[in-house]
KEPA-33241 format. One record per residue (C-alpha): x, y, z; residue in three letters. Coordinates in steps of 0.2 Angstrom, whole numbers, plus 5000, padded with zeros to 4 digits. Example, Ala and Ser with C-alpha at 12.3 -4.5 7.8 and 13.67 -1.06 7.14 Angstrom:
% KEPA-33241
506249785039ala 506849955036ser 
This chain:
% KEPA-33241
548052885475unk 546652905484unk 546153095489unk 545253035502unk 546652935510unk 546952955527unk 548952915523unk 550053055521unk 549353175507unk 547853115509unk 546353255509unk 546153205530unk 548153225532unk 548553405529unk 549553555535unk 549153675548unk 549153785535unk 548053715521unk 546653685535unk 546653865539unk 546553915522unk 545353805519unk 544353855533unk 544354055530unk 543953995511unk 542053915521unk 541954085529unk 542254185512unk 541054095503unk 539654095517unk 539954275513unk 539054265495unk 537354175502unk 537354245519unk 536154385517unk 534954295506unk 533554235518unk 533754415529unk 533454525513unk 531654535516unk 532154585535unk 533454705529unk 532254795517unk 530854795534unk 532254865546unk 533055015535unk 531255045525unk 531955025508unk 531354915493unk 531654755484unk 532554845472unk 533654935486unk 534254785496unk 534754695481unk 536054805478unk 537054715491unk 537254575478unk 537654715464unk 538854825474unk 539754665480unk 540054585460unk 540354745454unk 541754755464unk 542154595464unk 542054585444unk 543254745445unk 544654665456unk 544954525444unk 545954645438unk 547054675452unk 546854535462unk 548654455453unk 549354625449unk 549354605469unk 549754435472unk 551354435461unk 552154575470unk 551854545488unk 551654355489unk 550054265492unk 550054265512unk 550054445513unk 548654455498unk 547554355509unk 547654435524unk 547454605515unk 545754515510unk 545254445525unk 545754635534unk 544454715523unk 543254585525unk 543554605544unk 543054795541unk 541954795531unk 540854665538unk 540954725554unk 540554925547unk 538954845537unk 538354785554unk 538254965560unk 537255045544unk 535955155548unk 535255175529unk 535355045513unk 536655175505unk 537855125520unk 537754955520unk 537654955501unk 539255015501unk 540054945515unk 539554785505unk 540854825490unk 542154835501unk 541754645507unk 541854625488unk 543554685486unk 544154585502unk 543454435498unk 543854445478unk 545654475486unk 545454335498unk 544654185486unk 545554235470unk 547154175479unk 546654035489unk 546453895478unk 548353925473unk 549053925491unk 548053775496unk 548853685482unk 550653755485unk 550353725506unk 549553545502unk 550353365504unk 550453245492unk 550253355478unk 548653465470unk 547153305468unk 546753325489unk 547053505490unk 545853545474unk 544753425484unk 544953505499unk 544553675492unk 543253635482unk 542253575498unk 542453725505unk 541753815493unk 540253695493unk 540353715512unk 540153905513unk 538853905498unk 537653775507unk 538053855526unk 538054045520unk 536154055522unk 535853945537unk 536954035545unk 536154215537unk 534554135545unk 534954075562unk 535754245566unk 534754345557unk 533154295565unk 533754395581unk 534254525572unk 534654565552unk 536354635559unk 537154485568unk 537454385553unk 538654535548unk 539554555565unk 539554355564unk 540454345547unk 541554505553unk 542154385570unk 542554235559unk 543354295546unk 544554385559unk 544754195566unk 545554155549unk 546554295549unk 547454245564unk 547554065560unk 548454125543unk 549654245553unk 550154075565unk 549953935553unk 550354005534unk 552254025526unk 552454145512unk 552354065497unk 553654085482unk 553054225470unk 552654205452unk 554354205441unk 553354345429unk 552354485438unk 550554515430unk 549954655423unk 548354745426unk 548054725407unk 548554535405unk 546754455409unk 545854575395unk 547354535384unk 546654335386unk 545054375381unk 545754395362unk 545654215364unk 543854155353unk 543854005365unk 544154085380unk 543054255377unk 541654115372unk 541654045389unk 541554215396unk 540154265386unk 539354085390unk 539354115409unk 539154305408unk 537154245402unk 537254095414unk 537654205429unk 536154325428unk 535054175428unk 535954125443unk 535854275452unk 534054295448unk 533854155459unk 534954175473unk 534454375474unk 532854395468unk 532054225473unk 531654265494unk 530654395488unk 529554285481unk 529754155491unk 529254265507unk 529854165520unk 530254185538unk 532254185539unk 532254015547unk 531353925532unk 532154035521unk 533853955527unk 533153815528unk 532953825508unk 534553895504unk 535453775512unk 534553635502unk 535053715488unk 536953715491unk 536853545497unk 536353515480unk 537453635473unk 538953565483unk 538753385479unk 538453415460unk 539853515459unk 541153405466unk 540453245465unk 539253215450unk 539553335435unk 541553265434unk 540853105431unk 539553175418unk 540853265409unk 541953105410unk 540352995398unk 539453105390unk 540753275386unk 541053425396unk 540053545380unk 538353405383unk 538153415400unk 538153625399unk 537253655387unk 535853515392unk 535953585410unk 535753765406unk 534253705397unk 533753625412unk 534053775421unk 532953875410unk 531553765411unk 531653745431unk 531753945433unk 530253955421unk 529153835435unk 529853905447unk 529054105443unk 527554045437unk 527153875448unk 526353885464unk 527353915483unk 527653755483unk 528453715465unk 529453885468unk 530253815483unk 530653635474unk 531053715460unk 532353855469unk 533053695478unk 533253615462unk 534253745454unk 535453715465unk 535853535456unk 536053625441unk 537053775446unk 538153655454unk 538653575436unk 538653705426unk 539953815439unk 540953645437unk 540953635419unk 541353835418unk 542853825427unk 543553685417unk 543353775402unk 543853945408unk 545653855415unk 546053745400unk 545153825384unk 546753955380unk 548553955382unk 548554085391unk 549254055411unk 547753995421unk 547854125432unk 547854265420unk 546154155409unk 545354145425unk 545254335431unk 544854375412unk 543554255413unk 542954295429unk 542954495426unk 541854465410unk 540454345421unk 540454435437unk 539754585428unk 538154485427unk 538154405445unk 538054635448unk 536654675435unk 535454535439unk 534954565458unk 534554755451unk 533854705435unk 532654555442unk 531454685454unk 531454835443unk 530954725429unk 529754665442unk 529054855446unk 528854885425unk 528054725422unk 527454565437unk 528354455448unk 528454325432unk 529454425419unk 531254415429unk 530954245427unk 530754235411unk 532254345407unk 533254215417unk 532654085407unk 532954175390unk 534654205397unk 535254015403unk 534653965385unk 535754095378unk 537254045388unk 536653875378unk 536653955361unk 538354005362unk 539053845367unk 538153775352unk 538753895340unk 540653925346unk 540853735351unk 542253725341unk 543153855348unk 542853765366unk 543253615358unk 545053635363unk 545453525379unk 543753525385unk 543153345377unk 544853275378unk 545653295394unk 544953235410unk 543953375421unk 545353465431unk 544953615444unk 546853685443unk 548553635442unk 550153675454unk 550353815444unk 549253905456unk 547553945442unk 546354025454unk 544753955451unk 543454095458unk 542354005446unk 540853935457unk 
């Protein structure tokens, strides 16, 4: 069947319910990109450096890599309705408190509570889309992962348009929608049956005994600090007003979007899921490379460009992370995801401070040595990814409600 079809199950012909989810799912992941093109006018409003501002991206993963611990310790006790509207309540909070910040500590912190909502919030939303959703999990994983494209290309347009006025809208902004969600979830969303076996908090690290698995994790943890270089560290160079900063940004989650959802399944289905990493972390390393040491105009292309890139390789990450192991998808995910966030935290610190000890080119560079590392360890344990990856067609998750949280 067609996922697309407009008939009943079809991606158009949903619930109520999957559309909210769905919905507050754009919101959450506009939360990850929003503040990219106003970092520069955060830094000017509160006086603080490069180096400051970025930890609104470290404080955020730390969290975040932190509650893929909890996040289905949660879930399997009090059902997945009530752990998404405990994330989008803290969101609500939390975004609206980061508006009111009067130093980079505050809104700093402020920030890491977001990160718990939203970790909260995303972690269990693929899996109550699929269980809400009509006509079985092809639409719904559809469905979601546009979304997620959605809120990664809008996330910094958004952060722009309402950022030009003023570096605190796009907080109050993301604070009022969210909280739209929140009531379209309290109308439109059943509780959802709870798992048959509760998880423990120890379960995802448990996973990552698993060479296949903890190779994946490793793989990404090097791909993510390239990644975040870019998305964190990139407007600084870039120096752009918010508007073409935005503007930027949300050429590069068009890229992202459409390479994720639409292009790498089709790579992986000709030339192997293990190919098409490691030649585009390669590519990646290579365009980061242009990008810090071309001129203005090759770092803009290149930044863009990136986004084609980030797009496959999130793709490719999640396949493996889901069907590497035999461990329960949601338990591989959150073990994979705890290991790789911890980069998506050390790279927006890391990237100016290496900046500060050496020039604007060396956090570049790293990035690059770390895509190409993320490479090397796909080479050398490819048998241990071997499992599922090259066989099976790409699949984002199954009705058995693996939480993706990969992209």
């Amino acid at each position: 069947m067609d996922p697309f079809d407009a008939g009943a199950g079809g991606i158009l012909r949903q619930p109520k319910a999957v559309w909210a989810t769905a919905g507050a799912s754009v919101v959450a992941f506009m939360g990850i990109g929003l503040v990219d093109p106003i970092l520069p006018s955060i830094a000017q409003g509160l006086d603080a450096s490069a180096s400051q501002v970025s930890l609104l991206f470290t404080s955020y993963f730390l969290i975040t890599a932190l509650a893929m611990l909890v996040t289905g310790f949660v879930s399997s006790r009090i059902g997945g309705r009530r752990t998404l509207l405990l994330g989008l309540a803290l969101v609500v909070v939390f975004a609206g408190l980061a508006g009111t910040s009067d130093t980079v500590g505050q809104l700093v912190g402020y920030r890491a509570g977001w990160g718990l909502g939203n970790a909260l919030f995303v972690s269990t939303a693929l899996a109550v889309i699929v269980g809400a959703a009509a006509g079985g999990s092809a639409a719904a994983i559809l469905l979601y992962e546009s979304a997620l494209g959605l809120g990664m290309a809008c996330g910094p347009l958004v952060g722009a348009l309402l950022g030009d006025a003023s570096w605190r809208y796009p907080f109050f902004g993301t604070a009022f929608l969210m909280a739209i969600g929140f009531l379209c979830i309290t109308a439109f969303l059943k509780e959802q049956p709870k798992p048959a076996r509760r998880t423990s908090l120890l379960d995802p690290v448990k996973a990552l005994g698993h060479g296949g698995l903890a190779s994946a994790a490793v793989s990404a943890f090097f791909y993510n600090y390239t990644f975040f270089t870019v998305l964190a560290f990139t407007p600084f160079v870039l120096n752009m007003t918010p508007y073409r900063s935005g503007a930027v940004f949300f050429a590069w989650g068009v890229l992202l979007a459409v390479f994720s959802v639409l292009v790498a399944p089709r790579m992986q289905k000709r030339f192997g899921s293990l190919k098409v990493l490691g030649g585009s972390l390669v590519l990646l390393a290579a365009d980061v490379l242009v990008l810090g040491y071309g001129n203005h105009t090759a770092a803009v292309v290149c930044t863009i460009l990136s986004g084609a890139f980030i797009g496959v390789n999130n793709t490719v990450y999640t396949e493996l992370a889901l069907g590497v192991s035999d461990a329960p998808r949601p338990v591989a995910s959150a073990g994979y995801n705890f290991v790789r966030w911890f980069a998506a935290a050390a790279a927006p610190y890391f990237a100016p401070k290496i900046e500060e000890w050496t020039d604007v080119h060396i956090p570049f560079v790293v990035a690059a040595v770390t895509a190409v590392l993320g490479a090397v360890v796909v080479l050398v344990r490819r048998r241990s990814l071997t499992y599922e990856a090259e066989e099976l067609e790409p699949r984002h998750a199954t009705e058995d409600g693996g939480t993706v949280f990969a992209n």
